[in-house]
DOTORZA-47335 format. One record per atom (N, C-alpha, C): residue in one letter; z, x, y. Coordinates in steps of 0.05 Angstrom, whole numbers, padded with zeros to 5 digits, always signed. Example, Ala and Ser with C-alpha at 12.3 -4.5 7.8 and 13.67 -1.06 7.14 Angstrom:
residues 2
A+00156+00264-00114/A+00156+00246-00090/A+00156+00264-00066/S+00142+00257-00045/S+00143+00273-00021/S+00157+00258+00001/
This chain:
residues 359
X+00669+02195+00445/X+00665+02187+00473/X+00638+02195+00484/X+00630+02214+00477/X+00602+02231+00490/X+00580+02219+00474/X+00587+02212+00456/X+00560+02201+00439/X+00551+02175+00453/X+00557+02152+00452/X+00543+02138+00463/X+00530+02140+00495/X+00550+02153+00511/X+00534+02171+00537/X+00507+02179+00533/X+00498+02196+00517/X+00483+02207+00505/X+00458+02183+00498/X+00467+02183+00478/X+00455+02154+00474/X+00438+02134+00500/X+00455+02128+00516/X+00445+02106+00543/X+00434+02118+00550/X+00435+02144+00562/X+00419+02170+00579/X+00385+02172+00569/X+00385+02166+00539/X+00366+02172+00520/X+00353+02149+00529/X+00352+02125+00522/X+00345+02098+00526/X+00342+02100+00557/X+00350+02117+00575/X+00343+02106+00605/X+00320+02125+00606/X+00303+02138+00602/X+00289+02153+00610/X+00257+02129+00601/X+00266+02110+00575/X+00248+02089+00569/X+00240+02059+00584/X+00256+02069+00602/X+00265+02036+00623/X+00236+02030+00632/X+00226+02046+00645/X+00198+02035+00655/X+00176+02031+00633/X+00176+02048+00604/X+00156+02037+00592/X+00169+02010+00573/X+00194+02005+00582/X+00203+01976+00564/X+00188+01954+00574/X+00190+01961+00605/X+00182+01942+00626/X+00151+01941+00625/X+00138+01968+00620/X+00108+01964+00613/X+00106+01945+00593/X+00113+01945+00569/X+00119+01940+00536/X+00120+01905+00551/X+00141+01904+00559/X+00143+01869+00554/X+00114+01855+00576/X+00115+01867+00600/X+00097+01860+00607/X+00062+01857+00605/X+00069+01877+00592/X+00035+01888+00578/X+00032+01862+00547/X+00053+01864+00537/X+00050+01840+00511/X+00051+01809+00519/X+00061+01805+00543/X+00064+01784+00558/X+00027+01782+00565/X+00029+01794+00577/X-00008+01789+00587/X-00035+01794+00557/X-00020+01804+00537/X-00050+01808+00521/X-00047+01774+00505/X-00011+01768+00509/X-00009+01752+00489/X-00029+01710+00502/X-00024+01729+00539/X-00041+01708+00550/X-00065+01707+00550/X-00076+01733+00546/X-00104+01731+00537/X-00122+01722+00508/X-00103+01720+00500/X-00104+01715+00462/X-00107+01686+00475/X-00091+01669+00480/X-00085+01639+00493/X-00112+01627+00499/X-00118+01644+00521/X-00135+01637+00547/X-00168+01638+00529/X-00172+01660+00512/X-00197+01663+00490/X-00203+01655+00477/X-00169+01643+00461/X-00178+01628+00439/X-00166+01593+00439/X-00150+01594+00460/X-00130+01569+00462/X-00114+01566+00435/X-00112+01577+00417/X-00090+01576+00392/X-00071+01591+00389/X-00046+01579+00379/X-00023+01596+00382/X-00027+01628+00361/X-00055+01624+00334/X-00058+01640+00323/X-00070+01661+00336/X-00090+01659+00357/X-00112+01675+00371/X-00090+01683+00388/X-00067+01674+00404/X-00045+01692+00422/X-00035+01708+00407/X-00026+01699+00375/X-00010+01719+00356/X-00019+01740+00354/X-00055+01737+00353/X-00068+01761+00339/X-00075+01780+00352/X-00076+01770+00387/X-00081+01791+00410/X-00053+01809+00402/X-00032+01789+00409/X-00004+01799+00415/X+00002+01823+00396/X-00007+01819+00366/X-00002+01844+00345/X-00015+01868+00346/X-00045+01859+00356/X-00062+01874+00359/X-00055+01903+00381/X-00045+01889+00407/X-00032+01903+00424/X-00017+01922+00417/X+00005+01914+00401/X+00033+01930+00397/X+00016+01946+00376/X+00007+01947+00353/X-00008+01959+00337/X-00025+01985+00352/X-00042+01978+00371/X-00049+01998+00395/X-00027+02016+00400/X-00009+02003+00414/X+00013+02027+00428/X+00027+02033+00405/X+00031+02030+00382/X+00039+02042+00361/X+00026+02072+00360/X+00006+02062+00353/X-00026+02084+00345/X-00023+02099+00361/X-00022+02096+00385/X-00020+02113+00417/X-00004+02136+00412/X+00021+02123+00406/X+00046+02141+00408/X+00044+02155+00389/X+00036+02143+00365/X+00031+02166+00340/X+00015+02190+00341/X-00007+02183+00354/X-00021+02198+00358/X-00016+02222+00387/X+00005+02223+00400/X+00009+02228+00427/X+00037+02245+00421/X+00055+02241+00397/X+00074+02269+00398/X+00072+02285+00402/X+00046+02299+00396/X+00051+02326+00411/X+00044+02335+00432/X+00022+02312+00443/X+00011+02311+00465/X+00037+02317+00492/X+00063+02302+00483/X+00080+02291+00498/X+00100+02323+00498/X+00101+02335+00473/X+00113+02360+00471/X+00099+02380+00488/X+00069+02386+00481/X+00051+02405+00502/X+00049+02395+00536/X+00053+02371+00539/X+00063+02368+00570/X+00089+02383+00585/X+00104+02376+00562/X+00133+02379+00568/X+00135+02414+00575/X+00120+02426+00552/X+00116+02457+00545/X+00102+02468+00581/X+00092+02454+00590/X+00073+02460+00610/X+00087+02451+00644/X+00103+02423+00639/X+00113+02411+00654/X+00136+02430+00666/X+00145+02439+00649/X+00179+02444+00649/X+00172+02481+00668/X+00150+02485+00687/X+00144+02516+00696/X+00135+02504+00720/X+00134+02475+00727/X+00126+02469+00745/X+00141+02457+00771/X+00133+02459+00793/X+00149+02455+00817/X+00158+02419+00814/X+00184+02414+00823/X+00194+02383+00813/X+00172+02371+00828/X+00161+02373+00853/X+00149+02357+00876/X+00119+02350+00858/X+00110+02375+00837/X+00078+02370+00814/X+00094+02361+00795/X+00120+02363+00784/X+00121+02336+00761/X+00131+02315+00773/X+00138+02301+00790/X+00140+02279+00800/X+00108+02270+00802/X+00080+02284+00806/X+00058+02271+00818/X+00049+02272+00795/X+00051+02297+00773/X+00042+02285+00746/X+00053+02257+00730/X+00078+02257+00734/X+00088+02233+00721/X+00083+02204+00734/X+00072+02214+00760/X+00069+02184+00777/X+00039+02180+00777/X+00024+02192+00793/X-00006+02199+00792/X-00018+02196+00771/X-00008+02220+00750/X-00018+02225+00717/X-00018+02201+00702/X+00003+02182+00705/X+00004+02159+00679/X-00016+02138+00702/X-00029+02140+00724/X-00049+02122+00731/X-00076+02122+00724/X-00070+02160+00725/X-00100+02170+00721/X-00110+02160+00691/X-00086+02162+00672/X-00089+02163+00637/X-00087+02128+00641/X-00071+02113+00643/X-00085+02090+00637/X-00101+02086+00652/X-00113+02079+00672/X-00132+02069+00682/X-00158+02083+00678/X-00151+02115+00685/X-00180+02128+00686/X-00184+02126+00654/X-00166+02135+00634/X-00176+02145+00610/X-00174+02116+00587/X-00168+02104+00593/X-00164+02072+00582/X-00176+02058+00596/X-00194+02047+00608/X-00210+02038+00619/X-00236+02049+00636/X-00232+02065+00662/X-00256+02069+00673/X-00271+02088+00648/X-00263+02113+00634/X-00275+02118+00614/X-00286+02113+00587/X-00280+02086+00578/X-00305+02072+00556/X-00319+02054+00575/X-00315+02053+00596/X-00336+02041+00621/X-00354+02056+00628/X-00349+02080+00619/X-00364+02104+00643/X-00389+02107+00619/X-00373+02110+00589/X-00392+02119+00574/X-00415+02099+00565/X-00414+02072+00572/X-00430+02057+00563/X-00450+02058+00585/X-00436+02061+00611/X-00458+02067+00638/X-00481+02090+00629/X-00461+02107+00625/X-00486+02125+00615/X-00506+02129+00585/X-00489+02118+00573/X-00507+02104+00542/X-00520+02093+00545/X-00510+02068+00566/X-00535+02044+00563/X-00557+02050+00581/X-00548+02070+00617/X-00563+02068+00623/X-00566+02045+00652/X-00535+02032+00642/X-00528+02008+00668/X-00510+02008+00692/X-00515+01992+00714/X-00490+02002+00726/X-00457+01990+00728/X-00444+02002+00732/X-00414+01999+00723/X-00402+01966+00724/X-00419+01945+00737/X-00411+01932+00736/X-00419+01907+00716/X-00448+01922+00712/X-00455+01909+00692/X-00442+01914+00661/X-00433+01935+00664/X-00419+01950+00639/X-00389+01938+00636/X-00377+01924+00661/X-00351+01904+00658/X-00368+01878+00645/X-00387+01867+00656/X-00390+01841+00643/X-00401+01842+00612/X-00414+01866+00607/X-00422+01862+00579/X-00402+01876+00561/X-00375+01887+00576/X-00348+01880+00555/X-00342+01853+00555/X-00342+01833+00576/X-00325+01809+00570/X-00352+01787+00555/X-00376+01793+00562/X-00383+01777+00551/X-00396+01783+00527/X-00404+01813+00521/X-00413+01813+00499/X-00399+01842+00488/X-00377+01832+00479/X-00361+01861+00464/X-00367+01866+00445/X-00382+01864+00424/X-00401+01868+00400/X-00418+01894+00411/X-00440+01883+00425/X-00450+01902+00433/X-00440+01928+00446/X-00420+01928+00471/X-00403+01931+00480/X-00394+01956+00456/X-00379+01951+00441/X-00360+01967+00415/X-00378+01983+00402/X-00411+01971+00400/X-00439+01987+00387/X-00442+02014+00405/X-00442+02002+00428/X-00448+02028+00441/X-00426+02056+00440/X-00403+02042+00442/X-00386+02062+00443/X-00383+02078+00415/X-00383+02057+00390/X-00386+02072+00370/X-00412+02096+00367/X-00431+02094+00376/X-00453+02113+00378/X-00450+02134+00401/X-00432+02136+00411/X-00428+02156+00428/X-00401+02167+00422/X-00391+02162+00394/X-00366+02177+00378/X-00376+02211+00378/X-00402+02224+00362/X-00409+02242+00362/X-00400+02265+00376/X-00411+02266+00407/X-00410+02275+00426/X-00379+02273+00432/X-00366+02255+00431/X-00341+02249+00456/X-00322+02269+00431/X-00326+02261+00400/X-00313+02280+00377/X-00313+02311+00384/X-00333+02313+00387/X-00351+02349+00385/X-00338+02361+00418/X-00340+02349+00434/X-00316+02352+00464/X-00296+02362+00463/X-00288+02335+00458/X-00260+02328+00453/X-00238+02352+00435/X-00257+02351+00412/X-00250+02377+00387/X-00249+02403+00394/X-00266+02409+00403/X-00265+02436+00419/X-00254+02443+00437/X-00239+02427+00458/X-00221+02439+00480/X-00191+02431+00467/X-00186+02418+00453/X-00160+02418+00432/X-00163+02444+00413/X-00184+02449+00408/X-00178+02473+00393/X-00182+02496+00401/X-00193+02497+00428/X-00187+02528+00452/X-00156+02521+00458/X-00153+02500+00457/X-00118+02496+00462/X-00101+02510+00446/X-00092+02494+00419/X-00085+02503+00404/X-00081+02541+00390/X-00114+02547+00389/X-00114+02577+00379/X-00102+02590+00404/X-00101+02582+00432/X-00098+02597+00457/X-00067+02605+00452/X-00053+02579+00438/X-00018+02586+00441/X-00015+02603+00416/X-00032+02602+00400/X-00017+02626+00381/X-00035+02647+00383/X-00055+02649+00388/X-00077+02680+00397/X-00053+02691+00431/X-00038+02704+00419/X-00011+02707+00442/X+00000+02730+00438/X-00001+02762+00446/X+00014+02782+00439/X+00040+02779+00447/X+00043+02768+00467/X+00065+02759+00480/X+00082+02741+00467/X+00073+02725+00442/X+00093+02702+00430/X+00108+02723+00406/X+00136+02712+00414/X+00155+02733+00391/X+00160+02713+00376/X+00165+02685+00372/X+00182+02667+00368/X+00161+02655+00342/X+00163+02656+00319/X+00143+02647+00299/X+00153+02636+00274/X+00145+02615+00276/X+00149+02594+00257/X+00137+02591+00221/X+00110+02592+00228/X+00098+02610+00197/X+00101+02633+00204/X+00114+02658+00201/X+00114+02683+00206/X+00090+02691+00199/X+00083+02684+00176/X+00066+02715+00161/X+00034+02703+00174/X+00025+02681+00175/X+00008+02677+00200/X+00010+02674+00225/X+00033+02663+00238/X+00031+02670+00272/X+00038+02702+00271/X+00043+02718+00264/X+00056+02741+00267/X+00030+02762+00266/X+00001+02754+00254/X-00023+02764+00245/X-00040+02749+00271/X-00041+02736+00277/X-00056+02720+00305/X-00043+02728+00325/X-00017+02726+00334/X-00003+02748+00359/X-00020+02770+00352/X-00020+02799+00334/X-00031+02820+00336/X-00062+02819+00338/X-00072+02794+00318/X-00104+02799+00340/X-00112+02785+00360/X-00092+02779+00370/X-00099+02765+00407/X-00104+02789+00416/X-00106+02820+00418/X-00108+02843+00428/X-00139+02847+00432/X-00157+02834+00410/X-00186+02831+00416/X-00194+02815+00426/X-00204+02815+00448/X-00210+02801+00476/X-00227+02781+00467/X-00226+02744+00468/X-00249+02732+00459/X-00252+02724+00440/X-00226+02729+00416/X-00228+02724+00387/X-00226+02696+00388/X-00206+02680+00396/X-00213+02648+00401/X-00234+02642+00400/X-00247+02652+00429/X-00266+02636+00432/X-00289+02640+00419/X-00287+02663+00398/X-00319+02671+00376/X-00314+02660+00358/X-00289+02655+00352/X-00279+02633+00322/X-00289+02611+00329/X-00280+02599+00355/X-00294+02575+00360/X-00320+02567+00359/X-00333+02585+00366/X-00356+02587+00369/X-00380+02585+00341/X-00366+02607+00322/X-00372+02603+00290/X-00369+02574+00267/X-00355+02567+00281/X-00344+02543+00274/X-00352+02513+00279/X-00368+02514+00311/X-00383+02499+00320/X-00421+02506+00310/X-00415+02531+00295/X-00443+02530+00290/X-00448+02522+00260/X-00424+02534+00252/X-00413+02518+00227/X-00428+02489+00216/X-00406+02472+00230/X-00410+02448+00240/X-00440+02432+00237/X-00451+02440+00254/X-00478+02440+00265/X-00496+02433+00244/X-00492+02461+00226/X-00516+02469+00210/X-00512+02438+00183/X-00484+02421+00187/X-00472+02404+00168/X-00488+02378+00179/X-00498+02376+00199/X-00505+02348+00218/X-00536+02355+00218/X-00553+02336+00214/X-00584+02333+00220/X-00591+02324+00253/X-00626+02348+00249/X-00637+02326+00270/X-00625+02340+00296/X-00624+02315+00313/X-00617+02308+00336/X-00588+02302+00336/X-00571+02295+00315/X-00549+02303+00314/X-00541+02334+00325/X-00535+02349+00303/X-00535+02374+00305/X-00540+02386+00336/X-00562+02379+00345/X-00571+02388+00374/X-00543+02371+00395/X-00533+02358+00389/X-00515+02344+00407/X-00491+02343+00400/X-00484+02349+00380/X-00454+02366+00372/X-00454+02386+00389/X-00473+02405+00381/X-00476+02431+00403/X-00472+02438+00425/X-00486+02422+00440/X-00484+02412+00469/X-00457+02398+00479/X-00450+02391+00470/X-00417+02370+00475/X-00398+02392+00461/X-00399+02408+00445/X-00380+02425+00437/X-00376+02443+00459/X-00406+02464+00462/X-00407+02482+00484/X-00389+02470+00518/X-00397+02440+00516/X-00391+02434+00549/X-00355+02435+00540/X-00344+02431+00517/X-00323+02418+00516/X-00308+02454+00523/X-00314+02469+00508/X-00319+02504+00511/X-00308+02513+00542/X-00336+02506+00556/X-00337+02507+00580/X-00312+02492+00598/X-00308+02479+00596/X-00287+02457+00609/X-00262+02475+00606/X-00256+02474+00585/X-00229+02487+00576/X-00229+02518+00594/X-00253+02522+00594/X-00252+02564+00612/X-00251+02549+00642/X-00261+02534+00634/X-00262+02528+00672/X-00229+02523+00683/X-00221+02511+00670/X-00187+02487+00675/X-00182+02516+00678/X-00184+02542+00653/X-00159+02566+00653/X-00171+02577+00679/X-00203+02586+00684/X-00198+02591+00710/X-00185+02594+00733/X-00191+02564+00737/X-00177+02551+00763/X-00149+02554+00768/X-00134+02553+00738/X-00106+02555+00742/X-00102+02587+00742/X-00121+02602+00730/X-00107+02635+00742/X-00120+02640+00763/X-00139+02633+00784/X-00142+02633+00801/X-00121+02619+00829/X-00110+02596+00819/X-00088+02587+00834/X-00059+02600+00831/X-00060+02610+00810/X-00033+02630+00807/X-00032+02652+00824/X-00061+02670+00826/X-00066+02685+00833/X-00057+02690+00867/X-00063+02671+00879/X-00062+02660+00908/X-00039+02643+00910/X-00010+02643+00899/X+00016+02630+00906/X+00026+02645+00928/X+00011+02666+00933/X+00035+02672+00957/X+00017+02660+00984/X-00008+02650+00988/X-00015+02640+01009/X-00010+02610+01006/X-00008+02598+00980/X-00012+02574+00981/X+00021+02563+00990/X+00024+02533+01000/X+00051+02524+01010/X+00064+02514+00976/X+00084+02521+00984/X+00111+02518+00957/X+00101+02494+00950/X+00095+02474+00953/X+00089+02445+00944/X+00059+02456+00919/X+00050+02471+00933/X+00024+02473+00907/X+00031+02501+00884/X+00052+02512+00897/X+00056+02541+00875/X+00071+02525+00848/X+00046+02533+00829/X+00056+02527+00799/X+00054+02494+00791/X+00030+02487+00804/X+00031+02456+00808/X+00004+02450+00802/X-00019+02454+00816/X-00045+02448+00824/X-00052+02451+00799/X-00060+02479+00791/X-00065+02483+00760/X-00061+02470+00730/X-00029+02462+00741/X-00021+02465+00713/X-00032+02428+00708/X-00034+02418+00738/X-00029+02383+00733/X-00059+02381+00725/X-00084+02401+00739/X-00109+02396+00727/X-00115+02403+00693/X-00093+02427+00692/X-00098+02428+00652/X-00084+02407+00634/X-00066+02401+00646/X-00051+02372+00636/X-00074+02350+00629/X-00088+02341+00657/X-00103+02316+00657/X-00121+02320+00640/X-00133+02345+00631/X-00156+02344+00619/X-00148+02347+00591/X-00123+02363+00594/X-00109+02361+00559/X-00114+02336+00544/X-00095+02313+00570/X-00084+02287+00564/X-00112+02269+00557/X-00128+02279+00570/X-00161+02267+00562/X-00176+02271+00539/X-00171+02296+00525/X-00173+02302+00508/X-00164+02289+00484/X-00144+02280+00486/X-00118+02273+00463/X-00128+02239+00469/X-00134+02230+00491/X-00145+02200+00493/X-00163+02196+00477/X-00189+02209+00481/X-00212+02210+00466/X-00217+02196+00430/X-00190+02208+00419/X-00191+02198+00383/X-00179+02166+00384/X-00162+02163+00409/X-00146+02137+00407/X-00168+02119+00417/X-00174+02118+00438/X-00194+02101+00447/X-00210+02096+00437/X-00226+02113+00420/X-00260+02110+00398/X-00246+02091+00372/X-00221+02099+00367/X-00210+02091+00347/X-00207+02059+00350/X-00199+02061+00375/X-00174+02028+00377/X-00200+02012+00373/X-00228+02012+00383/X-00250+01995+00376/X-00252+01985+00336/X-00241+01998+00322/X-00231+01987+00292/X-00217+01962+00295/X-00205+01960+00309/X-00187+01935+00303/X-00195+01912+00330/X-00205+01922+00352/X-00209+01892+00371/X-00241+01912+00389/X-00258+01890+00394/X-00270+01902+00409/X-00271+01896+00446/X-00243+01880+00450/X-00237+01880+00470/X-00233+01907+00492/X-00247+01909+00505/X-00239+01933+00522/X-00205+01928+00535/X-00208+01892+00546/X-00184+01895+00556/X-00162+01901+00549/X-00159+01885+00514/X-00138+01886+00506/X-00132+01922+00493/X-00149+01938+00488/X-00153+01960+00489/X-00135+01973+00506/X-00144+01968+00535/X-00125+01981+00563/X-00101+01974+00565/X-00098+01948+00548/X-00064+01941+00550/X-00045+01965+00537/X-00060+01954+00505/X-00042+01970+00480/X-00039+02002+00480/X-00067+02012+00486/X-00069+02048+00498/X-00052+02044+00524/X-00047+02029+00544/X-00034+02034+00564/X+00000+02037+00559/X+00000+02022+00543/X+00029+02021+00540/X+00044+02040+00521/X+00022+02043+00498/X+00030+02080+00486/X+00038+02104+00502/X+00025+02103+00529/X+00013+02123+00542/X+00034+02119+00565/X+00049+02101+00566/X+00074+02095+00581/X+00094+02104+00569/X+00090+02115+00540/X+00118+02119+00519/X+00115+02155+00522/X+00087+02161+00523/X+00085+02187+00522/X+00101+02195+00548/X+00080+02189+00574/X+00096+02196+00595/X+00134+02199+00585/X+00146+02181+00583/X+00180+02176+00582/X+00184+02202+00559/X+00169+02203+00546/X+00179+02222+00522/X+00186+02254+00540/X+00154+02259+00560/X+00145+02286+00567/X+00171+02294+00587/X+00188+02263+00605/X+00198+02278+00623/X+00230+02275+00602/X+00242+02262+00592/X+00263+02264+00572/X+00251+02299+00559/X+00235+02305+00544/X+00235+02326+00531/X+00247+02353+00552/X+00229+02348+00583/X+00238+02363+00600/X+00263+02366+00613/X+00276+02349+00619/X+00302+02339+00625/X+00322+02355+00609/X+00322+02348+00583/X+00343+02351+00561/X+00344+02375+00553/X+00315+02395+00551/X+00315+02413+00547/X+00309+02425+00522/X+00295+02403+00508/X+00285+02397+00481/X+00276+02424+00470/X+00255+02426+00477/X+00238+02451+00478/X+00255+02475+00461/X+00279+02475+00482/X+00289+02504+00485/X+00304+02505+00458/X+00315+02470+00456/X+00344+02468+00432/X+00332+02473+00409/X+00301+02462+00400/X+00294+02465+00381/X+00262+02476+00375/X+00275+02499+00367/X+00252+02521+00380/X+00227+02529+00362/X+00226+02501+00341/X+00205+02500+00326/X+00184+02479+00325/X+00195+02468+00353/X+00179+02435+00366/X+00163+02441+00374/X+00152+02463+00390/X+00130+02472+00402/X+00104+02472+00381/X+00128+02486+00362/X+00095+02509+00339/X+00087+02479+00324/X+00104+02467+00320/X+00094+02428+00304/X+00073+02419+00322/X+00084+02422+00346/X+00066+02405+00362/X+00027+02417+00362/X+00036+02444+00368/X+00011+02459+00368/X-00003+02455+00347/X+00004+02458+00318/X-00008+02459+00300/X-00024+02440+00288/X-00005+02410+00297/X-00019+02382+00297/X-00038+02385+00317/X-00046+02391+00345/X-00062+02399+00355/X-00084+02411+00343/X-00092+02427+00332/X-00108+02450+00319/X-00116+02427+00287/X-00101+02411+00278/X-00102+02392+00259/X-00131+02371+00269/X-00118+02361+00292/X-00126+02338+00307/X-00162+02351+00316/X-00158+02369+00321/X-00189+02384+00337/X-00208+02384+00303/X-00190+02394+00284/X-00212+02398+00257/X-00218+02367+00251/X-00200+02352+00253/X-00201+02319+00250/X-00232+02314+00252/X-00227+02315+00288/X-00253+02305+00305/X-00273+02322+00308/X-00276+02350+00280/X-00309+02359+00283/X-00307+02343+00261/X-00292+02334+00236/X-00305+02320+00209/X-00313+02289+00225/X-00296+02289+00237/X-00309+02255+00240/X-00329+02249+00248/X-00347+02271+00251/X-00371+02266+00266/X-00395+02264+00236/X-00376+02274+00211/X-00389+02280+00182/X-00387+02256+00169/X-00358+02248+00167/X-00347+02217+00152/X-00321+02214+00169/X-00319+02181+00168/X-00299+02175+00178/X-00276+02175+00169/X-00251+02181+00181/X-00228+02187+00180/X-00205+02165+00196/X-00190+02148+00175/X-00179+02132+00188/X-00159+02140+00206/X-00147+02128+00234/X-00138+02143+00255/X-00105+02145+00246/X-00099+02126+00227/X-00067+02130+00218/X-00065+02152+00199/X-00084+02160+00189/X-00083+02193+00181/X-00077+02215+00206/X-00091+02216+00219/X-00093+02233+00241/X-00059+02228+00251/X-00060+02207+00260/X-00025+02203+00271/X-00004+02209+00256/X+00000+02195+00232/X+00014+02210+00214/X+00017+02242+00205/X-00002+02248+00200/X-00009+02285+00196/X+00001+02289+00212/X-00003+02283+00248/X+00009+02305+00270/X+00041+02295+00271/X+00049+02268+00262/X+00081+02263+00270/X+00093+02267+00246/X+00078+02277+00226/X+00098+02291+00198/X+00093+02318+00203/X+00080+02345+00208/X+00083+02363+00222/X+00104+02368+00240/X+00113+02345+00266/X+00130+02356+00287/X+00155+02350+00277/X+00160+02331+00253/X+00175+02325+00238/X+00187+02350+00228/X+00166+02365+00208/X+00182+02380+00190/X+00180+02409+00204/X+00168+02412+00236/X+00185+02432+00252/X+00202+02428+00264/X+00214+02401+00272/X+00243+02390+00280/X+00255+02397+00257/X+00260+02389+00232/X+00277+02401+00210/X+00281+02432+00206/X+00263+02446+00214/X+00259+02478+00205/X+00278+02482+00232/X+00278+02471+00252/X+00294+02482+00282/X+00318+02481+00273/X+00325+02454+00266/X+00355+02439+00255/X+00370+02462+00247/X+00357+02461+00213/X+00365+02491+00204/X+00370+02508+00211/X+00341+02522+00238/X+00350+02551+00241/X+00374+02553+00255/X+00380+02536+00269/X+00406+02522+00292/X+00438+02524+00265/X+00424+02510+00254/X+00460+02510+00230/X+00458+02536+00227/X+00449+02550+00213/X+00442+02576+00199/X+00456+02602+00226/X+00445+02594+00243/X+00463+02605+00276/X+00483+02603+00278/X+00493+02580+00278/X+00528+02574+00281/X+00538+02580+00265/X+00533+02575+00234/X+00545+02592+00213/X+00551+02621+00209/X+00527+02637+00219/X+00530+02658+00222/X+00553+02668+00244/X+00548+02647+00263/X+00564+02660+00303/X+00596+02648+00281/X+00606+02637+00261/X+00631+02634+00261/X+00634+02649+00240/X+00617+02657+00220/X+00627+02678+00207/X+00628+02704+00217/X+00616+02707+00236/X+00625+02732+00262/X+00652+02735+00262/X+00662+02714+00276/X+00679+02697+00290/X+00710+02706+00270/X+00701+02704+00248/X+00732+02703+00231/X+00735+02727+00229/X+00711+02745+00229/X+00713+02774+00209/X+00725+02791+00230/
């Protein structure tokens, strides 16, 4: 009787990105139409699309787990504005106004000129953005991986999944900075791998990406700091929704550079990333809701770790390219086989709580 309850409950938390889903495939499939007038050029938008929000979502499990991880401390009134606000900001701002923004400043033009030379010349258009992979990689990589080392550089984390390494990174979180000098070694690393004027701009985009990430923790221990002046609507809110957005920006960055492989439509781009990014959202507040997190208490360290995966990803890709269904796959077989390790530790519990039980 409870199972299928369960069930519907599960599927309702997806209602609005179904509604994205049909409507978003409904419009790329009219743009296929309208571009090419053939029922093959509608087919090929239409696949192209769903192929996008495939990629999206693959690439966005854990994205959707570390929301949830973050979400679930926050006041209902900041996850209502992240979930409403947040999925405008990420499709619109990070699926569209941002491969707009970067060609403005690549090319050098202004923003509106940067809409017409997607529709009319997306070749070029896809050139530029591909030449500004470098930089947005070397960013991007580096505040995913102040992410990542931040949750296990943790004296405070008891709960460890590789023991005999998280259990050795808990104890040297005690030296103040170790993150961020690993990071730091690592980007110089890097560096010394890339020529030129390369190298000089890895650097620079790593450092800012560095920077960004201290700034977000800033602000949010500075806003913690001040909850007792601030009104209940911003305690445990303000902060966490600014480290979210920039997380969630972060984690955009490999999908968006990527999705230019398969179409160089920006639009159809904003459909298929939009509509991934409509599955993440549904995932982050279901994960929170249900209580995911808590039931299976090895979803976190999966998620993280594909994180810390994903950041080493995007310093190589700046060396050779790396196709993006690697990257997706690696992080959703990871949260995979810490969902199974939870499973277990969960049977292994109850087995024990009933062999209590008889003795």
């Amino acid at each position: 009787m409870n199972q299928p309850q369960t069930h519907t409950s599960s599927l309702g938390y997806f209602k609005w990105a179904f509604i994205v889903t049909a409507a978003g495939l409904a419009l790329g499939a009219w743009l296929g139409w309208n571009s090419t007038g053939t029922i093959a050029g509608m087919a090929t938008v239409f696949f192209i699309c769903t192929v996008l929000a495939v990629l999206e979502i693959s690439l966005s499990f854990d994205n959707a787990i570390v929301n949830a991880n973050k979400l679930k401390d926050m006041t209902p009134e900041w996850q209502h504005r992240f979930l409403t606000w947040g999925i405008i900001i990420a499709v619109f701002g990070m699926r569209i106004v941002f491969p707009l923004l970067i060609v403005v400043i690549a090319a050098n033009i202004g923003p509106i000129e940067a809409v017409i030379l997607a529709a009319a010349r997306p070749e070029e258009y896809a050139r530029i953005m591909n030449d500004a992979h470098l930089p947005i990689a070397a960013f991007g990589g580096t505040f995913l991986m102040m992410v990542g080392l931040t949750y296990f550089f943790d004296q405070e984390k008891d709960v460890h999944w590789i023991a005999f390494l998280e259990k050795r990174m808990a104890r040297f979180a005690t030296i103040k900075g170790i993150e961020i000098a690993f990071v730091l070694v690592l980007i110089l690393g890097f560096a010394r791998l890339l020529e030129g004027e390369n190298a000089t701009v890895f650097v620079h985009s790593a450092i800012y990406g560095l920077v960004t990430f201290l700034i977000v923790e800033v602000i949010g221990g500075l806003l913690d700091a001040s909850q007792q002046t601030m009104s209940a609507a911003a305690k445990g809110g303000l902060g966490a929704f600014i480290y979210l957005e920039v997380l969630d920006a972060s984690f955009s960055f490999d999908g968006v550079i990527g999705a230019f492989a398969l179409t160089q439509n920006l639009f159809v781009i904003a459909i298929g990333l939009g509509i991934g990014a409509m599955y993440v959202r549904s995932m982050t507040i279901m994960l929170v809701e249900k209580g995911t997190l808590a039931e299976y208490r090895y979803l976190e360290h999966g998620a993280f770790y594909a994180i810390l995966i994903l950041s080493v990803i995007m310093f190589f890709q700046t060396l050779v390219h790396i196709p993006e269904v690697i990257t997706g796959l690696g992080g959703a077989a990871l949260i995979g086989v810490s969902l199974w390790s939870s499973i277990r530790h969960n049977r292994r519990e109850q087995q024990q709580h009933l062999q209590e039980a008889h003795q």
